[in-house]
C-alpha positions as CSV (number, residue, x, y, z in Angstrom):
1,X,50.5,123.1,35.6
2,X,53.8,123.3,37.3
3,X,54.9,126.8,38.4
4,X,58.6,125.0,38.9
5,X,60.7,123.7,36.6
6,X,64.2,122.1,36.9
7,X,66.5,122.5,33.6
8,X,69.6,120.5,32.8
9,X,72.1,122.1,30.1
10,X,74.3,119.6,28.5
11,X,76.3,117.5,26.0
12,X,76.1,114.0,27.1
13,X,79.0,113.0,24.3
14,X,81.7,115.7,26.3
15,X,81.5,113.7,29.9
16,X,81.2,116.3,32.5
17,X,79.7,119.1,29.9
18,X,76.3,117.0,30.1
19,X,76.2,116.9,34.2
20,X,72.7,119.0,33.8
21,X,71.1,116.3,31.4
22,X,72.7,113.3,33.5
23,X,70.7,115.4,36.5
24,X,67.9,115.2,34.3
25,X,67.6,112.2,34.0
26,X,68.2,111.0,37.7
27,X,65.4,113.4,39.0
28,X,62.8,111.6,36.1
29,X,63.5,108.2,38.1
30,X,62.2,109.5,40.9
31,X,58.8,111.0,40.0
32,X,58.7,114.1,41.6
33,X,55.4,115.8,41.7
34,X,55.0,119.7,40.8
35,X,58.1,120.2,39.5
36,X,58.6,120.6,35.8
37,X,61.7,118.2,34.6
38,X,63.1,119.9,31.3
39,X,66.1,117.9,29.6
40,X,67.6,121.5,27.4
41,X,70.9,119.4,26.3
42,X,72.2,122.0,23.9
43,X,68.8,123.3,22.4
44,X,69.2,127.1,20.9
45,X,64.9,126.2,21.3
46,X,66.0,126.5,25.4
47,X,63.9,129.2,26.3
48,X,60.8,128.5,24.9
49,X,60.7,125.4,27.2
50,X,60.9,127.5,30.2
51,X,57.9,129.9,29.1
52,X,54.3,129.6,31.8
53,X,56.8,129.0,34.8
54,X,58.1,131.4,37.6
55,X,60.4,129.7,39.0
56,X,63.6,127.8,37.7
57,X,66.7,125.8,38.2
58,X,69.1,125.5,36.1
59,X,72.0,122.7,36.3
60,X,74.8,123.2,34.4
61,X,78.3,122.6,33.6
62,X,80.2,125.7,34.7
63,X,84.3,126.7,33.8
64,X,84.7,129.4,36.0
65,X,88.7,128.4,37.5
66,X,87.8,126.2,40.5
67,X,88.8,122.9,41.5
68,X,86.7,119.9,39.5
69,X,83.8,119.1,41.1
70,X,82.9,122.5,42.9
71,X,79.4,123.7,43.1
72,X,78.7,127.1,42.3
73,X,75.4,128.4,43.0
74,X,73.8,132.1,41.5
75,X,70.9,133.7,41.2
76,X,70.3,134.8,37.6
77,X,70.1,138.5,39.2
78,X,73.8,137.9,40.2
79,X,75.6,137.5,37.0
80,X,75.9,140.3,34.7
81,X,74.9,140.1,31.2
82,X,77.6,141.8,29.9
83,X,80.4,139.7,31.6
84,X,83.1,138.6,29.8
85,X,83.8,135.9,32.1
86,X,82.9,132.2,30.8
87,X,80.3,130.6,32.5
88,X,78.7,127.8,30.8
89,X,80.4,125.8,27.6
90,X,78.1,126.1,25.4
91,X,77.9,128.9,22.3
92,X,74.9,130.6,23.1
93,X,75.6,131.5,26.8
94,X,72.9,130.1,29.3
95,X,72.9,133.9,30.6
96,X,71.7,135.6,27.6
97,X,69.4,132.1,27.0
98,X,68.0,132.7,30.6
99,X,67.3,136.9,29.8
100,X,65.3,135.6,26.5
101,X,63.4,133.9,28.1
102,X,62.5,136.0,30.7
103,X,61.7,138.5,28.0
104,X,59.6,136.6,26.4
105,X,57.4,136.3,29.8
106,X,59.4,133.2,31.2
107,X,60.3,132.7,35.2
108,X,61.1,135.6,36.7
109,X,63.2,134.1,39.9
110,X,65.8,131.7,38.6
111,X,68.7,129.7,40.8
112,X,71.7,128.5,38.6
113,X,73.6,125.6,40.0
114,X,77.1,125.3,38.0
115,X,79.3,122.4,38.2
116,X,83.1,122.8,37.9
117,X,84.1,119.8,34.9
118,X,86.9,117.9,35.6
119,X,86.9,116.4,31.6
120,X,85.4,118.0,28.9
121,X,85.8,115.6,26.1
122,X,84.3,112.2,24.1
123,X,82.7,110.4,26.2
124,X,79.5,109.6,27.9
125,X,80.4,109.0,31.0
126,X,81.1,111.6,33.6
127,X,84.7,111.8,34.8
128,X,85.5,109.8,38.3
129,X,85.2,113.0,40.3
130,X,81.7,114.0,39.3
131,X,80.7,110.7,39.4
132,X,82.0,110.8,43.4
133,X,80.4,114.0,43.5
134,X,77.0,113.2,42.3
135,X,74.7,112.3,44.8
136,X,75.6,115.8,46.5
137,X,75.0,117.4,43.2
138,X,71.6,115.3,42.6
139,X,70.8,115.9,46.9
140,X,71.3,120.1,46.2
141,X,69.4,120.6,42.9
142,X,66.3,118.4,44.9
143,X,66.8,120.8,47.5
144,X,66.6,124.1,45.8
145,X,63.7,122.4,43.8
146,X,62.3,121.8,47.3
147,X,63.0,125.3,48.4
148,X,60.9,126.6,45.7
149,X,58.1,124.7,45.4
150,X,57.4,125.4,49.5
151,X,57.4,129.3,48.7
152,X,55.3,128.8,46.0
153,X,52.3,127.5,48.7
154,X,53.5,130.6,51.1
């Protein structure tokens, strides 16, 4: 059983507010091994699908006042439940999703990887800049994957 999982957050119908789940969905072509691939789109069931692993990444669609297509990149420990900043578009904040789960005996180190939209509306494809901007995006969530699976044989 995989001790790793990656996470996408998403709605694929609001273009760039399903980058996590169009993540998801590259990193299944390329059958990666040890790694749990979770597609969360905009499940309120999110953190039951996270529950047996200690270590997660979470990719996600993140307003937080930057240019469109910056990466931000948190530890879970870093963001403060109570903030009053927006982070992630969805109703039920990925923060407080992420602090259920670890409640309920869910991954205990988590990496968040937040992705500046440029559109946030219908559509299913993602706007021209995060389209440009992908292959980074999809070469730094492998990477953190990577990161943790290597401390996980340590």
């Amino acid at each position: 059983m995989a001790e790793v999982g990656i996470v996408g957050v998403g709605n694929l119908l609001l273009k760039d507010e399903g980058i996590g789940v169009h993540v998801i969905q590259a990193l299944e072509k390329l059958e990666i091994e040890g790694v749990k691939l979770i597609d969360a789109g905009t499940s309120p069931d999110f953190p039951f699908f996270v529950q047996g692993l200690k270590k997660l990444v979470v990719i996600d669609a993140a307003q937080m006042g930057g240019q469109p297509g910056v990466v931000y990149k948190f530890t879970l420990s870093e963001l403060e439940l109570e903030s009053k900043e927006t982070f992630s578009l969805h109703e039920i904040g990925l923060i407080e999703n992420l602090k259920l789960a670890q409640a309920l005996g869910g991954p205990r180190e988590v990496t968040i990887i937040g992705v500046e939209p440029a559109e946030v509306n219908w559509g299913l494809e993602l706007s021209p800049i995060l389209r440009e901007k992908f292959p980074q995006i999809l070469n730094l969530v492998l990477e953190e994957g990577n990161a943790l699976l290597r401390t996980e044989t340590v």
